[in-house]
VEXDREN-2710 file (C-alpha; in Angstrom, 1 decimal):
% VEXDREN-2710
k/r/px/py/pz
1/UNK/-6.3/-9.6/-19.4
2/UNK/-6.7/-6.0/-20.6
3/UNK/-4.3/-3.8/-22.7
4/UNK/-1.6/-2.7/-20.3
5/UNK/-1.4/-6.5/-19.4
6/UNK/-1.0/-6.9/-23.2
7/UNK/1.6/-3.9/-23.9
8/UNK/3.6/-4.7/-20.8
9/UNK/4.2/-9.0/-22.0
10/UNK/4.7/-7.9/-25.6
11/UNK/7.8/-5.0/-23.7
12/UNK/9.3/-8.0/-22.6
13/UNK/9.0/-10.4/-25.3
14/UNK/9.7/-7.7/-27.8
15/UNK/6.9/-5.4/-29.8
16/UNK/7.8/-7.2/-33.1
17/UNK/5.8/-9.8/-31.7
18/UNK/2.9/-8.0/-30.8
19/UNK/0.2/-9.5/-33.6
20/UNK/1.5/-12.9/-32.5
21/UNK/1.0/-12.4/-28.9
22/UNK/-1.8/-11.0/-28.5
23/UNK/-3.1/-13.8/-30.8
24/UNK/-2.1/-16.0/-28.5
25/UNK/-3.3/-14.2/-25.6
26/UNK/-6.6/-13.6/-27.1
27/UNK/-6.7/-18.3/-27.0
28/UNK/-7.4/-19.0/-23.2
29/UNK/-6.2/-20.8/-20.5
30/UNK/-3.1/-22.5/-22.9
31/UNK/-1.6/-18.7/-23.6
32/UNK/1.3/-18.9/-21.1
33/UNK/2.3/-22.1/-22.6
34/UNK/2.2/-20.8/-25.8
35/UNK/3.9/-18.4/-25.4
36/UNK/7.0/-20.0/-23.2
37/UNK/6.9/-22.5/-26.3
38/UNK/7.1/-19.9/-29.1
39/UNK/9.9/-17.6/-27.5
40/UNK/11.6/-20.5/-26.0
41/UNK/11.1/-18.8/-22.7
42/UNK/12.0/-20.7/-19.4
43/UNK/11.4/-19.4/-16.3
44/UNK/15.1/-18.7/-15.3
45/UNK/15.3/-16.8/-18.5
46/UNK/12.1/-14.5/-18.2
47/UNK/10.1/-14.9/-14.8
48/UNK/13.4/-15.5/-12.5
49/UNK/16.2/-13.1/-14.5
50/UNK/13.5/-10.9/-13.4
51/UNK/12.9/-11.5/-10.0
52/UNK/16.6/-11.1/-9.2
53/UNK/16.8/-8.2/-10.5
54/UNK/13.9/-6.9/-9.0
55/UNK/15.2/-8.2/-5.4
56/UNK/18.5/-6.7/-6.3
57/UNK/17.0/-3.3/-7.0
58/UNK/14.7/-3.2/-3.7
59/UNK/18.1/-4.2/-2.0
60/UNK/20.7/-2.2/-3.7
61/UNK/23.0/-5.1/-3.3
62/UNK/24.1/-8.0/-5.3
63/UNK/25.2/-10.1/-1.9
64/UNK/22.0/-9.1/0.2
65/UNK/19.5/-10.1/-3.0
66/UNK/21.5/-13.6/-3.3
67/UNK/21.0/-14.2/0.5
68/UNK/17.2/-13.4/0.4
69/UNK/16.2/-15.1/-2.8
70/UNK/19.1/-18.0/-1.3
71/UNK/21.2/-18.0/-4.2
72/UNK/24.9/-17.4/-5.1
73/UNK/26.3/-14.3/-5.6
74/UNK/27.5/-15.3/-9.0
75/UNK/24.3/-16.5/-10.1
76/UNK/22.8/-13.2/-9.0
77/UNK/25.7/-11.6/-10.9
78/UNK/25.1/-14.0/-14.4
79/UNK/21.4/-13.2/-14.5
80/UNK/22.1/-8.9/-14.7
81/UNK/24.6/-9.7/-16.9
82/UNK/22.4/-11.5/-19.0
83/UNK/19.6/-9.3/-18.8
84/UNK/21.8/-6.1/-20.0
85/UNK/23.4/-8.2/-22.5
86/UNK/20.1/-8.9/-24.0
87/UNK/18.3/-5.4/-24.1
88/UNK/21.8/-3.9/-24.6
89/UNK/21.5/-1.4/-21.5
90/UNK/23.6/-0.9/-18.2
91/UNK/21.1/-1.5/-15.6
92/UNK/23.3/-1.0/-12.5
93/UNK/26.7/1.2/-12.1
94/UNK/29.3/-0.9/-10.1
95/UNK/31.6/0.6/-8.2
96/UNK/33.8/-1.2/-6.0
97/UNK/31.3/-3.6/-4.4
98/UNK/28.6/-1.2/-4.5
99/UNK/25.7/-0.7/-6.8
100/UNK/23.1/1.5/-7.8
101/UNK/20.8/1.7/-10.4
102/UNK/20.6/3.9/-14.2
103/UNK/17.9/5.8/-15.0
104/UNK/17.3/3.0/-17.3
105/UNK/17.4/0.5/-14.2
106/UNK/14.7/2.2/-12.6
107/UNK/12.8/2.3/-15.4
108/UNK/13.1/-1.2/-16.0
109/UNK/12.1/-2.2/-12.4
110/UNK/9.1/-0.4/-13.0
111/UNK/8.2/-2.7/-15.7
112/UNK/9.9/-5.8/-14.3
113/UNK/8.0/-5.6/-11.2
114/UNK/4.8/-6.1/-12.8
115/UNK/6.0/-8.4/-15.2
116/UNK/6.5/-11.0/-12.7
117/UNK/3.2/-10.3/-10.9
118/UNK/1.4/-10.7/-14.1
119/UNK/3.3/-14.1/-14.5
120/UNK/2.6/-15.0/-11.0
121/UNK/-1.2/-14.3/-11.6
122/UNK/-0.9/-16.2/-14.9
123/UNK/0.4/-19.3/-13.5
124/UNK/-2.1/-19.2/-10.1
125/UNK/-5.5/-17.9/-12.5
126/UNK/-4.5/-20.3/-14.9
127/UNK/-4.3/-23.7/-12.4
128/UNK/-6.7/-22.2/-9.8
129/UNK/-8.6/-19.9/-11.3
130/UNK/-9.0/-17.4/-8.5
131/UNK/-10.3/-19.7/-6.2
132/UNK/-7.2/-20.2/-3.8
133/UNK/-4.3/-18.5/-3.7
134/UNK/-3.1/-15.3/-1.5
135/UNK/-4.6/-11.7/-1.5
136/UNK/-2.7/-9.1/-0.3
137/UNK/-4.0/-6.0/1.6
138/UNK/-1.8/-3.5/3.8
139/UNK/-3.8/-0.5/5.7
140/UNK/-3.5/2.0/8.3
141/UNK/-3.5/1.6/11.8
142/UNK/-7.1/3.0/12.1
143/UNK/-8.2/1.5/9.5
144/UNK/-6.7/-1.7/10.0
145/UNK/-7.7/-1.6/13.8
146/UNK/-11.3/-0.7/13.3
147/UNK/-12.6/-1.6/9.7
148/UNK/-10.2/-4.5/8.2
149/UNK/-10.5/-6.9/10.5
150/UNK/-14.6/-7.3/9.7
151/UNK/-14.1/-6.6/6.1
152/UNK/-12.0/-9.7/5.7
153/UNK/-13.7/-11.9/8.1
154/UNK/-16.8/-10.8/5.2
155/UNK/-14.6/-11.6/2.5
156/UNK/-13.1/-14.6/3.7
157/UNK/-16.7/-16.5/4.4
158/UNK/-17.0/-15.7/0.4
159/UNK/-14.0/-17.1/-0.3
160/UNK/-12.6/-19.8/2.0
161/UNK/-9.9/-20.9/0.2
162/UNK/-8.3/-17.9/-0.1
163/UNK/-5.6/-16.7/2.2
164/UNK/-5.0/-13.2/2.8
165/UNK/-2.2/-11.8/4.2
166/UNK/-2.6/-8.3/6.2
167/UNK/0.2/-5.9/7.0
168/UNK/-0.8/-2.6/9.0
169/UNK/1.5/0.5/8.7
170/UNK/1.8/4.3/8.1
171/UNK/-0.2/5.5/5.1
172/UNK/3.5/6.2/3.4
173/UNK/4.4/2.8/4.0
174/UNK/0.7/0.9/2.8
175/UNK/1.6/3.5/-0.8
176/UNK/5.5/2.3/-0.9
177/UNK/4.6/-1.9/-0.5
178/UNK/1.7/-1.2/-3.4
179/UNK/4.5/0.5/-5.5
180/UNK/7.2/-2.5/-4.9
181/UNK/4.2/-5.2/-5.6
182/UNK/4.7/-6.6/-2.3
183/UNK/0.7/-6.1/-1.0
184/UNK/-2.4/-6.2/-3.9
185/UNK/-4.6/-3.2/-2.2
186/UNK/-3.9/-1.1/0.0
187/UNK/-6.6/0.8/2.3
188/UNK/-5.1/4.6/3.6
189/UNK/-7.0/8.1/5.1
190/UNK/-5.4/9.7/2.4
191/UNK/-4.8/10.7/-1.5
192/UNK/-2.0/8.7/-2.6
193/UNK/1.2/11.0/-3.0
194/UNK/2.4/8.8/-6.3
195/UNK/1.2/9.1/-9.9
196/UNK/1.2/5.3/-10.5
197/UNK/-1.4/4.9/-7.6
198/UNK/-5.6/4.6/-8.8
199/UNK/-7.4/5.6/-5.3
200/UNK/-11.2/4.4/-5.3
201/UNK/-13.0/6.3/-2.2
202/UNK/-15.0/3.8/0.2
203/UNK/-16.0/6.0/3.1
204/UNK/-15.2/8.6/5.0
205/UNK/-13.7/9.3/8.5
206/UNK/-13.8/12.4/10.7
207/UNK/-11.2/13.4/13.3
208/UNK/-12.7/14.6/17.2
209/UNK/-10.8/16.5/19.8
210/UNK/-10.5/15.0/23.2
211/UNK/-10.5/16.3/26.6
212/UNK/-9.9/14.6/30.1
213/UNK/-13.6/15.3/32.3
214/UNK/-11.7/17.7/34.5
215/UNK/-11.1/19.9/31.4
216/UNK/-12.6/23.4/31.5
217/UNK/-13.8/22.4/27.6
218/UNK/-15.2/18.9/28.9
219/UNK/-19.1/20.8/29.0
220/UNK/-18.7/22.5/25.2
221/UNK/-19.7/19.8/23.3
222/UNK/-17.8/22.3/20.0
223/UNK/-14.6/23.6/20.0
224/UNK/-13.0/25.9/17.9
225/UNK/-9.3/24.9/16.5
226/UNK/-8.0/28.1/18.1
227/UNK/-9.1/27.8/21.8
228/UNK/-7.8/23.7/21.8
229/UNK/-4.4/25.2/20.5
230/UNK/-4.3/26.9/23.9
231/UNK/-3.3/23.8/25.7
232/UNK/-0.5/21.0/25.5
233/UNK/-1.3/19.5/22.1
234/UNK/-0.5/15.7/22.0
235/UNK/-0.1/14.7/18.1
236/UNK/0.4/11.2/16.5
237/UNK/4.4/11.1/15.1
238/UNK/5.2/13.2/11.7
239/UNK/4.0/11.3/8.7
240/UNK/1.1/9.7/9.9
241/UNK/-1.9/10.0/7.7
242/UNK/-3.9/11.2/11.3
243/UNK/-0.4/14.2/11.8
244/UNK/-0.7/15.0/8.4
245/UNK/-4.2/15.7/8.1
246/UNK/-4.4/17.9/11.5
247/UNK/-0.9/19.8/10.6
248/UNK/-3.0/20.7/7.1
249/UNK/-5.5/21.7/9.3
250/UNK/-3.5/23.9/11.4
251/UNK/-2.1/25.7/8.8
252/UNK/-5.4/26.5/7.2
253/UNK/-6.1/28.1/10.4
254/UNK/-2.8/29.9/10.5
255/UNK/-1.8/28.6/13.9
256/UNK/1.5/26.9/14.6
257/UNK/1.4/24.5/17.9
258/UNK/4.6/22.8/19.3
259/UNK/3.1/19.2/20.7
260/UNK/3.8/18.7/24.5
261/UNK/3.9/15.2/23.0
262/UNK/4.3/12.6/20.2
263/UNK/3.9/9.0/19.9
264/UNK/3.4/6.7/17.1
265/UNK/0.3/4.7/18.9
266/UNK/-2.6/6.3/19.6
267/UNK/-3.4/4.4/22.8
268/UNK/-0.4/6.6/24.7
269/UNK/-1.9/10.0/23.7
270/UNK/-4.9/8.5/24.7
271/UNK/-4.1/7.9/27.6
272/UNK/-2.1/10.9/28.2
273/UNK/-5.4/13.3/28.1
274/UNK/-7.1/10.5/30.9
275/UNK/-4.1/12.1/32.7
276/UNK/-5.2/15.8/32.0
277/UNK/-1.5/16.2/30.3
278/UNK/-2.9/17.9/27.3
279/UNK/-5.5/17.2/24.2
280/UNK/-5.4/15.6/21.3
281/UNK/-7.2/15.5/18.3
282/UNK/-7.9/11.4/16.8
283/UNK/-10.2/9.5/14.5
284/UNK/-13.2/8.9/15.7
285/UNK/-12.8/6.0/15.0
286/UNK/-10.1/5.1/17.5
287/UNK/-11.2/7.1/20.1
288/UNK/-15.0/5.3/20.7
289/UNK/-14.2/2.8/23.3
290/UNK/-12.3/5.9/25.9
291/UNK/-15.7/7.9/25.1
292/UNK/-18.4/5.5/26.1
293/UNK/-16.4/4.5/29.5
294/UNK/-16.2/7.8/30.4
295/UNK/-12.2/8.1/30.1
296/UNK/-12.2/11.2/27.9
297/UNK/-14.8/13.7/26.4
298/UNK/-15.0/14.2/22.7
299/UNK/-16.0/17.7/21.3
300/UNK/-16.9/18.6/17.7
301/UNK/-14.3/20.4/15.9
302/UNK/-16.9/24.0/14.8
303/UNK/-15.0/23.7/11.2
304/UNK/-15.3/19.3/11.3
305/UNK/-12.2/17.5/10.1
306/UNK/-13.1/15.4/7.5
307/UNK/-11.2/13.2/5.4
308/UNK/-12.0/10.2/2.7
309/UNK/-10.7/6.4/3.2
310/UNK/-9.2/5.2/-0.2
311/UNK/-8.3/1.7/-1.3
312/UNK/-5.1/2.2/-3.4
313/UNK/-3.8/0.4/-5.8
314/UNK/-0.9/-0.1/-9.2
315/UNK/-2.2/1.8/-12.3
316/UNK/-0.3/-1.4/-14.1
317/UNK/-1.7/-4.2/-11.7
318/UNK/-3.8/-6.6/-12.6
319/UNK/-7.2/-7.1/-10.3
320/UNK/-8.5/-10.7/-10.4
321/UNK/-12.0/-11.1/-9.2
322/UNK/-11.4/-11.7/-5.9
323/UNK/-9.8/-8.5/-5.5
324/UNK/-12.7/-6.6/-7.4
325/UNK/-14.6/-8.2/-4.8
326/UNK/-12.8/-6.7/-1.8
327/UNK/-13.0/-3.7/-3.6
328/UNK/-16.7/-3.7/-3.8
329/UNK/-16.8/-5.4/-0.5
330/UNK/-15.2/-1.8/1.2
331/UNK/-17.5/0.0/-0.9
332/UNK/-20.7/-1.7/0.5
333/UNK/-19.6/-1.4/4.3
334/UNK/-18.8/2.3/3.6
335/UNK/-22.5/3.1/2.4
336/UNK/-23.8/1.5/5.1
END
């Protein structure tokens, strides 16, 4: 447990404390227990009080929280009430049957979030000792098309007890579900956009233009950005790590191009330039399988569109072993 772990338990327990608890903290595998016993915490009063607000906050309602974490509405109600009587804060303005967080709310979910994953992690290090229990991971469609799917079937023969549960989505998405403690790591083609996000590079990725065999540029082999922004441009939708990335690269090249076409899955624009209705420009990746049947032609970018893969991950969170493991799992298969 290192010191954040430390300063976050002894904000919630009270900094008075601190000598105590990170005595106790410093005695093993009995800490929680000591610790319940010597603050007479029980889990509705610390791990649960938190939870629901947590769930509250992410749903910005008292009645949708009660549904999801199946409990009444006034028990949702009791445990805010209890928690704002205790630190002596307003966590939520009511009005009417609506709600919405303070400034001290949001600051609170920030650490309340990660006070229940650390006591999560307590309880499952503590009776399983990393051995079983669920990892996380979220990552982007090309990553989590081409790269995930080998790096846990790798991680998974090193630990077979352990279950891990895989959500893929848009880079923006993979950063949000890190931020809300819903996924452990997240894997993106981009620098995270937040300040509470640690990015570790693993590898790196390029992005190729594609051309139907018909095209005029099929014979080129390089192309410069200028000449492919003379056709119908088919782009991936706004906000997509792969859009964001070529729009950046657009505008370093001060051209502006109006896409014939956008779609959120890379298979349709694909597709599309089979059809000879425009070109596209996709990670390499993505696009190896059209290539080497003959489906489309790739050309070289003269001025290559490079970009680095990132796992992602809470400044505050804590990494058991396993995950270090992923983490240097992703590192090895990107220096290969």
């Amino acid at each position: 447990m290192n010191a954040i772990d430390v300063a976050l338990i002894c904000k919630a327990l009270g900094d008075a404390n601190r000598l105590e608890i990170v005595k106790m903290l410093s005695d093993g595998e009995k800490c929680g227990c000591k610790l319940l016993e010597r603050f007479e915490i029980t889990q509705p009063t610390l791990s649960h009080h938190m939870k629901i607000l947590v769930e509250v906050y992410r749903q910005n309602s008292v009645t949708r929280a009660a549904q999801a974490l199946h409990l009444s509405q006034p028990s949702v109600s009791l445990a805010l009430r209890e928690l704002e009587d205790y630190y002596g804060v307003t966590l939520f303005e009511r009005v009417g049957r609506r709600i919405s967080p303070t400034e001290c709310g949001r600051e609170f979910y920030g650490y309340a979030v990660h006070v229940v994953s650390l006591m999560d992690e307590l309880e499952t290090r503590m009776r399983n000792w990393d051995a079983i229990g669920t990892v996380r991971i979220g990552a982007t469609v090309t990553i989590g098309t081409y790269l995930l799917p080998e790096l846990v079937r790798r991680y998974q023969a090193e630990f077979p007890a352990l279950h891990v549960d895989v959500q893929v989505c848009r880079a923006s998405q993979v950063e949000q579900l890190v931020l809300d403690n819903r996924i452990d790591l997240g894997l993106i083609e981009t620098q995270p956009e937040h300040e509470e996000l640690v990015a570790v590079p693993f590898s790196r990725d390029e992005l190729q233009a594609i051309v139907p065999p018909s095209s005029p540029l099929a014979g080129r082999g390089e192309v410069a950005i200028q000449e492919l922004a003379q056709f119908p441009f088919l782009m991936r939708e706004p906000g997509s790590a792969g859009r964001k990335a070529l729009d950046g690269y657009l505008a370093l090249h001060r051209l502006s191009v109006q896409p014939a076409w956008e779609s959120v899955s890379t298979q349709a624009l694909i597709k599309a330039v089979v059809e000879g209705l425009g070109v596209a420009v996709l990670p390499k990746l993505l696009i190896q399988q059209d290539v080497a049947s003959g489906n489309v032609v790739p050309l070289t970018l003269q001025e290559p569109l490079r970009r680095t893969l990132n796992i992602v991950y809470h400044k505050r969170k804590y990494l058991s072993e396993s995950m270090q493991r992923f983490i240097a799992l992703c590192r090895e298969t990107g220096e290969q």
